[in-house]
C-alpha positions as CSV (number, residue, x, y, z in Angstrom):
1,X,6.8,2.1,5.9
2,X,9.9,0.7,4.3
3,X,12.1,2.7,6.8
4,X,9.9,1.4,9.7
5,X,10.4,-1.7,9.0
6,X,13.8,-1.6,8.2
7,X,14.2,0.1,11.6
8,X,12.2,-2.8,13.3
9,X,14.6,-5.6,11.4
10,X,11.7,-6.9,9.8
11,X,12.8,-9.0,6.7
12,X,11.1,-7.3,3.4
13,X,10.8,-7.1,0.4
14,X,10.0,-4.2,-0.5
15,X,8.6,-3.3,-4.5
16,X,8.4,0.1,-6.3
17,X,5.1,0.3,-8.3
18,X,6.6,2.6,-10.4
19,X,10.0,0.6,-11.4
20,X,8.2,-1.5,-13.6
21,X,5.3,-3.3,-15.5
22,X,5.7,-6.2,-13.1
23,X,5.3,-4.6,-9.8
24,X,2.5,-2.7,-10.7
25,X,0.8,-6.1,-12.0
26,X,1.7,-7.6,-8.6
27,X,0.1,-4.3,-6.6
28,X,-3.1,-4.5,-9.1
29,X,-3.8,-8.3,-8.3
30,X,-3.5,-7.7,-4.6
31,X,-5.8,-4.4,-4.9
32,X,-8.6,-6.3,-7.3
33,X,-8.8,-9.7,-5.3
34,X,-8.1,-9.0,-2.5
35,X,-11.4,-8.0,0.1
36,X,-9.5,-5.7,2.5
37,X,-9.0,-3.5,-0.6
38,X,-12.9,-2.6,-0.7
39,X,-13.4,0.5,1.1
40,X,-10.3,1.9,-0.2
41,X,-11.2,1.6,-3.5
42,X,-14.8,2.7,-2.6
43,X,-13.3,5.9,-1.0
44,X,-11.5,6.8,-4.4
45,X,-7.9,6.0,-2.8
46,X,-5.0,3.5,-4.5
47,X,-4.2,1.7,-1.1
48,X,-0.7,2.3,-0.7
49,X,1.5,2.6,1.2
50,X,0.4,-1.4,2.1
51,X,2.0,-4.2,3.9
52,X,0.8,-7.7,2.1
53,X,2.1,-10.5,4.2
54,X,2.4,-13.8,3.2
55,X,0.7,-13.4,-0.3
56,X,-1.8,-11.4,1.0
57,X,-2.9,-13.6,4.2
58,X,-2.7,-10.4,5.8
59,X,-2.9,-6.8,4.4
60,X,-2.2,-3.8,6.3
61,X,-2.7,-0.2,5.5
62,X,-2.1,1.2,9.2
63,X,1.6,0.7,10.4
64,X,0.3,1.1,13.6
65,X,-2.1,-2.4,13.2
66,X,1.4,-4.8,12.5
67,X,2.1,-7.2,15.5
68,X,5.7,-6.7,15.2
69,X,6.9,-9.1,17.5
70,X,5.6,-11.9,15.0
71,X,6.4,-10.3,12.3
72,X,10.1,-10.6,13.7
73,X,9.5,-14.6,14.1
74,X,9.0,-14.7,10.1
């Protein structure tokens, strides 16, 4: 995903679960709050790759599912 978007000029950030203790907080928030995080976790998967825009007003698992035009308006 991080080259996709990066060949889309999408502005990213773009965090490493597995740099450090902080990240992986951040990705464990998102995947125990968060609803669209349900039948992943049901299935017996992580959820990642993931896209969280906006603090998690949006989540998306599916690069295929990102309206990229608005995403370039961001």
């Amino acid at each position: 995903m991080k080259e996709f978007l990066s060949n889309e000029e999408i502005k990213f950030v773009y965090l490493d679960i597995s740099e450090n203790m902080l990240n992986l907080k951040m990705f464990l928030k998102y995947r125990d709050s968060f609803p669209q995080f349900s039948d992943i976790k049901e299935s017996g998967r992580v959820g990642l790759p993931c896209i969280v825009i906006n603090n998690g007003e949006d989540i998306i698992f599916d690069k295929s599912l990102l309206d990229i035009d608005a995403l370039k308006l961001q």
